[in-house]
Backbone as CSV, one residue per row, in Angstrom:
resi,resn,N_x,N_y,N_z,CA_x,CA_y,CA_z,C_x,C_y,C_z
1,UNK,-70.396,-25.524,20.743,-69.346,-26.294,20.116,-68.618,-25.475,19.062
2,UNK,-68.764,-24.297,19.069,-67.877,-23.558,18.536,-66.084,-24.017,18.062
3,UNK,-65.749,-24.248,18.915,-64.474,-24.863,18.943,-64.312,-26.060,18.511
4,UNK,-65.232,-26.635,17.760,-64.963,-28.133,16.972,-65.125,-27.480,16.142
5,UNK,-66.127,-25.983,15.331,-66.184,-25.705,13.937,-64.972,-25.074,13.987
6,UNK,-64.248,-24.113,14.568,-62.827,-23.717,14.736,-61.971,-24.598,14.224
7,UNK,-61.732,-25.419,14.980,-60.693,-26.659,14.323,-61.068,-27.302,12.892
8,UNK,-62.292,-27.379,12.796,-62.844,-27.718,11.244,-62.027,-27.108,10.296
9,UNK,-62.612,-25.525,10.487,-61.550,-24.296,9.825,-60.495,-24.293,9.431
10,UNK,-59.867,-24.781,11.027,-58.283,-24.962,10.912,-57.682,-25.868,10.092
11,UNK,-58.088,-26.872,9.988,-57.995,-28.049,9.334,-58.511,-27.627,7.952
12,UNK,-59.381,-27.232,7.636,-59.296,-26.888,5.770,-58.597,-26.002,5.393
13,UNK,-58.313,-25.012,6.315,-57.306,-24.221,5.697,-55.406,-24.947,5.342
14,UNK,-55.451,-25.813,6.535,-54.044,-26.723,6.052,-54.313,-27.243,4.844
15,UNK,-55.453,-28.191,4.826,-55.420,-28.663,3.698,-55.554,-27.974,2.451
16,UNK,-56.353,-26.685,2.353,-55.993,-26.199,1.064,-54.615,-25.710,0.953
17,UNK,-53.568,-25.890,1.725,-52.386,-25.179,0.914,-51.607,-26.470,1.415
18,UNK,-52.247,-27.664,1.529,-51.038,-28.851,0.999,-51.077,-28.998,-0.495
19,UNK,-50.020,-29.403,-0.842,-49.784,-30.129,-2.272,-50.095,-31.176,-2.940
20,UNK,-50.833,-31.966,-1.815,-51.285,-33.556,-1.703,-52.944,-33.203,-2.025
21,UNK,-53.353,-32.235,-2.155,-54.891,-31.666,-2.054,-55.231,-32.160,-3.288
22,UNK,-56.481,-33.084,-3.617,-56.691,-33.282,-4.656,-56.882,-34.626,-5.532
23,UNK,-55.130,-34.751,-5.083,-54.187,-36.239,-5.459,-54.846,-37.208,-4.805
24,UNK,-54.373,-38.441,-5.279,-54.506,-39.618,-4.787,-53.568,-39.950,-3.497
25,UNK,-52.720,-38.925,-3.841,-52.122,-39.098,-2.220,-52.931,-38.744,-0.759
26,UNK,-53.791,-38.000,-1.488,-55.217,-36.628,-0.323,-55.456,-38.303,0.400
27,UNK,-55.141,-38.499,1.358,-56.101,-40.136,1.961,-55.522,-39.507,3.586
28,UNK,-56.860,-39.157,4.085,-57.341,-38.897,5.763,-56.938,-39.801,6.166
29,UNK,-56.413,-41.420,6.276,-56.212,-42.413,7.002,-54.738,-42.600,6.634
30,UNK,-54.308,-41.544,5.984,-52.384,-41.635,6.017,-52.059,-39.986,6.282
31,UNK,-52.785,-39.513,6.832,-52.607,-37.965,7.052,-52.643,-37.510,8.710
32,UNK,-52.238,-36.633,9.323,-52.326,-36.464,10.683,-53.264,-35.544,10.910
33,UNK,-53.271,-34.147,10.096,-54.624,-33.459,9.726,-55.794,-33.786,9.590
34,UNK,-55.732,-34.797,8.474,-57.016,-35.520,7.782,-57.517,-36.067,8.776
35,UNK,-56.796,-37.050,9.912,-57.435,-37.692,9.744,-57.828,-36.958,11.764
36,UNK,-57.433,-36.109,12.379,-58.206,-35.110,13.190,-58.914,-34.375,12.961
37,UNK,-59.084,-33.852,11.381,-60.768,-33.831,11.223,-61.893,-34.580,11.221
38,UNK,-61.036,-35.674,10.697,-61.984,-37.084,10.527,-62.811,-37.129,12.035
39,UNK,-61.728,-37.288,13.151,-62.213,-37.288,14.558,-63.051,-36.413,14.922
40,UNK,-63.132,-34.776,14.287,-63.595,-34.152,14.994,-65.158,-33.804,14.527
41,UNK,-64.934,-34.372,13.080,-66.690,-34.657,12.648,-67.249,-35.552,13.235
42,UNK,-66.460,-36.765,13.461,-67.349,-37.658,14.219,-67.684,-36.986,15.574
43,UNK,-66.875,-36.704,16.142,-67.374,-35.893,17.633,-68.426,-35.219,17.656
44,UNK,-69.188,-34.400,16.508,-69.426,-33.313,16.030,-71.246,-33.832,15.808
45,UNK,-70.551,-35.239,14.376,-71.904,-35.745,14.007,-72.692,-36.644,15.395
46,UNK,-71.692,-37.511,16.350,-72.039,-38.926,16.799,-72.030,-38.358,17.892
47,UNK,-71.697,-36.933,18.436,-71.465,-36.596,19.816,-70.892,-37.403,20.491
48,UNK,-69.645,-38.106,19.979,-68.718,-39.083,20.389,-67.383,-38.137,21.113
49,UNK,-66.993,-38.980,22.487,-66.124,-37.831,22.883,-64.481,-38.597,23.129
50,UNK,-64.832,-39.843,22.222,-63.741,-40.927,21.942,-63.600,-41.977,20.764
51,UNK,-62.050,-42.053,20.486,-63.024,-43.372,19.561,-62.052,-44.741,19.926
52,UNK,-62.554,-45.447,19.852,-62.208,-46.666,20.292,-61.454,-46.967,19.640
53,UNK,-60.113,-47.056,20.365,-58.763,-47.479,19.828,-58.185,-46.618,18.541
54,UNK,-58.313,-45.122,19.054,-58.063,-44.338,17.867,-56.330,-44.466,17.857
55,UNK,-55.777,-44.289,19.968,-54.295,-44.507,19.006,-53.750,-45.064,18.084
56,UNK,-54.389,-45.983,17.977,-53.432,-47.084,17.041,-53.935,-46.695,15.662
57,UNK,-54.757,-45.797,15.444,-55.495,-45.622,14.164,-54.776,-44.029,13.737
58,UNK,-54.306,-43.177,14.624,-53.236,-42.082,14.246,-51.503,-42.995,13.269
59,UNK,-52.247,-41.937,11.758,-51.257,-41.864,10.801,-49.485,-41.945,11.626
60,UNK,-49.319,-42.582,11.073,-47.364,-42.727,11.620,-46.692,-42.047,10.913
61,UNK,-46.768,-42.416,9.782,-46.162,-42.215,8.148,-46.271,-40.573,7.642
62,UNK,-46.588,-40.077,8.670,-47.207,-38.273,7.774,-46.106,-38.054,8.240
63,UNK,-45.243,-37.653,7.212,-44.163,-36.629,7.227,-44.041,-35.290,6.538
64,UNK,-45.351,-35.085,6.042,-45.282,-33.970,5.364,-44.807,-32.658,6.245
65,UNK,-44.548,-31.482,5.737,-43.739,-29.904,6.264,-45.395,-29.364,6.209
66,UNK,-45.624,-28.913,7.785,-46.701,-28.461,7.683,-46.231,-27.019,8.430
67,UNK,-46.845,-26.175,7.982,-45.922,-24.623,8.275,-46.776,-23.977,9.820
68,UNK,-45.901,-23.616,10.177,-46.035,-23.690,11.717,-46.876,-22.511,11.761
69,UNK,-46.473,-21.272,11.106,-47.767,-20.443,11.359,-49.121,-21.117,11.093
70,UNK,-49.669,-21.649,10.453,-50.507,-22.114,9.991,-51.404,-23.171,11.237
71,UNK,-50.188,-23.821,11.649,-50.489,-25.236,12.609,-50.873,-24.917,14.072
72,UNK,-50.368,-23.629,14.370,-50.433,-22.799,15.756,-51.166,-21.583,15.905
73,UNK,-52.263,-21.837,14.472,-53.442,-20.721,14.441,-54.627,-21.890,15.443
74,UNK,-55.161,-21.664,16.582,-56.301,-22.073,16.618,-56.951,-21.117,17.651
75,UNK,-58.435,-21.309,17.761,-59.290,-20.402,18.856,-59.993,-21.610,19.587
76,UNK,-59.129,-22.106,20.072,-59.882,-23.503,20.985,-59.725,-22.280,22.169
């Protein structure tokens, strides 16, 4: 499972160079990042390879500028 700690990676490294890091704005359940890590620990911890009714549970509202080098680093 290499490639779920990969994306882990990937995912803290966005988040340390958002601006929201920290803040009370930092909330995984209004984030698109946040909250595909969120998914991918559970996958990770629950060996879950779904989650029930996650579409509807993907952030709408994330409009943050997430920098494309950054977003199109992965080793999946």
């Amino acid at each position: 499972m290499d490639y779920l700690n990969n994306l882990e990676d990937n995912f803290k490294e966005i988040c340390n160079e958002c601006h929201h890091k920290g803040l009370e704005k930092c909330n995984y359940r209004k984030c698109n990042i946040g909250f595909a890590d969120y998914v991918v620990k559970n996958i990770k911890n629950n060996t879950t390879y779904s989650v029930a009714d996650g579409e509807s549970l993907i952030p709408k509202d994330d409009f943050k500028y997430y920098d494309e080098k950054v977003i199109s680093i992965s080793d999946i």
